[in-house]
N, C-alpha and C positions, 0 to 999 in steps of 0.2 A: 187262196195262195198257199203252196207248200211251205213246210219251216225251214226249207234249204234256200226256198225263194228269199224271205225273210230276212235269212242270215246274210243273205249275201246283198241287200239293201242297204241291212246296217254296216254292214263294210265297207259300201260305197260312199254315205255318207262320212264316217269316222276317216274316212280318206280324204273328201272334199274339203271337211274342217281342216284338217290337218295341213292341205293344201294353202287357204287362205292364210291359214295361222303365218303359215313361213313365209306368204307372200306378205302379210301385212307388216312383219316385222324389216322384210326387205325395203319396203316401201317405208318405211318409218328411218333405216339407215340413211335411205339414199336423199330422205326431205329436209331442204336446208334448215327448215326452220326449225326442225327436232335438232339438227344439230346446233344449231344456235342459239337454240333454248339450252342444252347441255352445255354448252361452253359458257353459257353466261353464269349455270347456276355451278363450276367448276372453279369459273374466277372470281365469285362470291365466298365461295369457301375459301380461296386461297388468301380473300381481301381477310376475312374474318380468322385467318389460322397469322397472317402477320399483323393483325392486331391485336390478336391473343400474344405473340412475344413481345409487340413494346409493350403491352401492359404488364407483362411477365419480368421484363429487361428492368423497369422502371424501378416495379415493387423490387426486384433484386437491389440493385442500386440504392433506392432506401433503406434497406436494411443494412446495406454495407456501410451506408454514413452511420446510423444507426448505432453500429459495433462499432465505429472510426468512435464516433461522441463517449459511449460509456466506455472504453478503453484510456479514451484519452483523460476522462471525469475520473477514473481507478487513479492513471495515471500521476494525477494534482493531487489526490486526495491523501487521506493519511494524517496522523497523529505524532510529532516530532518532540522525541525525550532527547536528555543527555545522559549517556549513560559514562559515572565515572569512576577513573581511575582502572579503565580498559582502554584498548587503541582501536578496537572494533565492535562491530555489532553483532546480537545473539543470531545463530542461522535459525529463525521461525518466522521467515517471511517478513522480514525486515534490510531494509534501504541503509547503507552506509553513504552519507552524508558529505562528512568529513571527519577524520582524525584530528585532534587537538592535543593541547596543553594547558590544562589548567591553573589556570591562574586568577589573580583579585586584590583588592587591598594591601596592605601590610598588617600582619596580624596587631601588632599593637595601636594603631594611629585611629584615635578617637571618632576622628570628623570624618573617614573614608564609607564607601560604598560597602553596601552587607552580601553583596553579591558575589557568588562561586563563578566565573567564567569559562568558558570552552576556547581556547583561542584555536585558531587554524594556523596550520606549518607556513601557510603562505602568503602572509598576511601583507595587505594595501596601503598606502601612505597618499596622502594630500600632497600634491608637492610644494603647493604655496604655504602650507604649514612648515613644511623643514626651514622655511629663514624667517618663523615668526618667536620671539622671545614672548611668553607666558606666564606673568606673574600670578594668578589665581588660578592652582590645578589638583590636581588629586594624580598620586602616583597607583602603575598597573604593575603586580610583581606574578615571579610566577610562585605556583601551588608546592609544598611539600609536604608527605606523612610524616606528623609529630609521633613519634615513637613506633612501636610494632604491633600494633594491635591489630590493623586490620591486612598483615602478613607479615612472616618471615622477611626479615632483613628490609625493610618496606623503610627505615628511619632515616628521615633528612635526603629521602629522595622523590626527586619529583612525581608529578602525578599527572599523565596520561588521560585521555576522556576521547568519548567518540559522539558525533550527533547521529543521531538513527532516526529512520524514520519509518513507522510502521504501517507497510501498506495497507492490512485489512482492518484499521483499529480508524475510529474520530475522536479518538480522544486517548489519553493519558493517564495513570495515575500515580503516583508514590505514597504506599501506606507504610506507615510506620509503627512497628510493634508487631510484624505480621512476617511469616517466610512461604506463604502461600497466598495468592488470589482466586476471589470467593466469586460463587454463580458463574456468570457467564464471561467475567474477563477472564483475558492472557498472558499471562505469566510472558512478560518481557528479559528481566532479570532479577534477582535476588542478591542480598546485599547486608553491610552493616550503618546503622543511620552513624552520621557524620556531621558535625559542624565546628566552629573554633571554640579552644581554651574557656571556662568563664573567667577566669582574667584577665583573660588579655582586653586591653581597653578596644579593639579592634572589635564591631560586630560582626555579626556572619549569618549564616541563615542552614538551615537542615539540607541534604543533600543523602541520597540514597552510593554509599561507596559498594561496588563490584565485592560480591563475596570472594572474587578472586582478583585482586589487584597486583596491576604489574606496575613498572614503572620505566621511565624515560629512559633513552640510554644515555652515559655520559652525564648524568643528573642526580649524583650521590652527594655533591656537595654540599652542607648544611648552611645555606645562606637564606635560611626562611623566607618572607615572603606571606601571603595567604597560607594558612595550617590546618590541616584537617585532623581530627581526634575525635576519637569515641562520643557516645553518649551514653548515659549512663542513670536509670530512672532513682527517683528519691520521693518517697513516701511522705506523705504529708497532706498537702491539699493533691496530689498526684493520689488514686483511691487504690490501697492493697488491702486486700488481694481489688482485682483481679491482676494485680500489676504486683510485681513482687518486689524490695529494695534493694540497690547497690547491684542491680542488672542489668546489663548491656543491651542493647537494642537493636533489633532487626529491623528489615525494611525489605519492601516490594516495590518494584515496577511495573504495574500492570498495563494495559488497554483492552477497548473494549468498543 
């Protein structure tokens, strides 16, 4: 057989393939059960792609409670100072509260509370207490700076205080002797330490005063009340150095 014969055998064949090829894929369109089978493994995918979104939907949803919870856990949390003899609180991520007035004891009255208070401008009443007569009580006065020390013209006028609350802090501190905080706390405010008279028979207790103290308005009148004054260190069983005598004392607000 010549190689024209040849050539033109394999051409006949490479045709007949090619012929069945396209027939058999016709035959495969037209056969119900390929398409059935196609449709079935189309709505499988489909069952499998929407249960890939509720499971998608769901995890979403949990994480959003998720963020709702530690939002709302930020929210509660936090460390609550008074900072006084200010009407507000420092801007470093800190919560105003409420504004007060402070107030306490009377300086001299032996038997009273030693306690500095924060009152609120808007303060609540029992009402069955307003028609109760009290013979065994302790009277509430309010706060005044004793002299000028911890500012200009600051004498025999009241004294201002604010509650804060510092949201990224669990906790608080007031060190006294110190006009910075150390490692890793945060300087809340800075101040002069503060408590009453030593003679006055009235106790009191230390209190960190606003290195910048304002005061009340309408609150110049010298009708004492709770008194705030200096401190002032004294050498002795107190160790100098490192403390040195007849020195005024600073104070910190930290957290941390």
């Amino acid at each position: 057989m010549s190689q024209v014969t040849w050539i033109s055998v394999f051409c006949m064949c490479i045709a007949i393939i090619e012929c069945s090829d396209k027939h058999a894929k016709r035959l495969l369109l037209n056969d119900p059960d390929v398409v059935e089978k196609r449709f079935n493994q189309l709505e499988l995918e489909i069952q499998n792609l929407k249960s890939e979104v509720v499971s998608l939907k769901t995890e979403s949803q949990q994480k959003t409670a998720r963020i709702s919870q530690l939002e709302a856990g930020q929210s509660s949390s936090g460390s609550f100072y008074t900072r006084w003899g200010r009407k507000s609180c420092p801007g470093n991520g800190t919560e105003l509260i409420y504004t007060g007035i402070s107030a306490g004891a009377w300086y001299d009255y032996a038997g009273s509370a030693v306690d500095f208070l924060c009152l609120p401008h808007d303060p609540d009443v029992i009402q069955s207490d307003l028609r109760k007569s009290v013979h065994y009580k302790d009277f509430l006065y309010g706060a005044e700076y004793q002299g000028d020390y911890f500012g200009t013209n600051t004498n025999a006028n009241d004294v201002p205080c604010a509650v804060c609350r510092a949201k990224h802090a669990s906790s608080t501190l007031m060190i006294p002797g110190k006009t910075t905080c150390s490692g890793s706390l945060k300087l809340e405010y800075n101040g002069r330490l503060a408590s009453g008279h030593y003679s006055y028979q009235g106790n009191s207790q230390y209190v960190c005063m606003d290195m910048n103290p304002e005061v009340l308005e309408n609150g110049s009148a010298n009708d004492n009340g709770k008194l705030f004054v200096g401190v002032q260190t004294k050498c002795g069983s107190l160790r100098c150095p490192p403390y040195q005598d007849n020195v005024m004392v600073p104070c910190v607000v930290c957290s941390g």
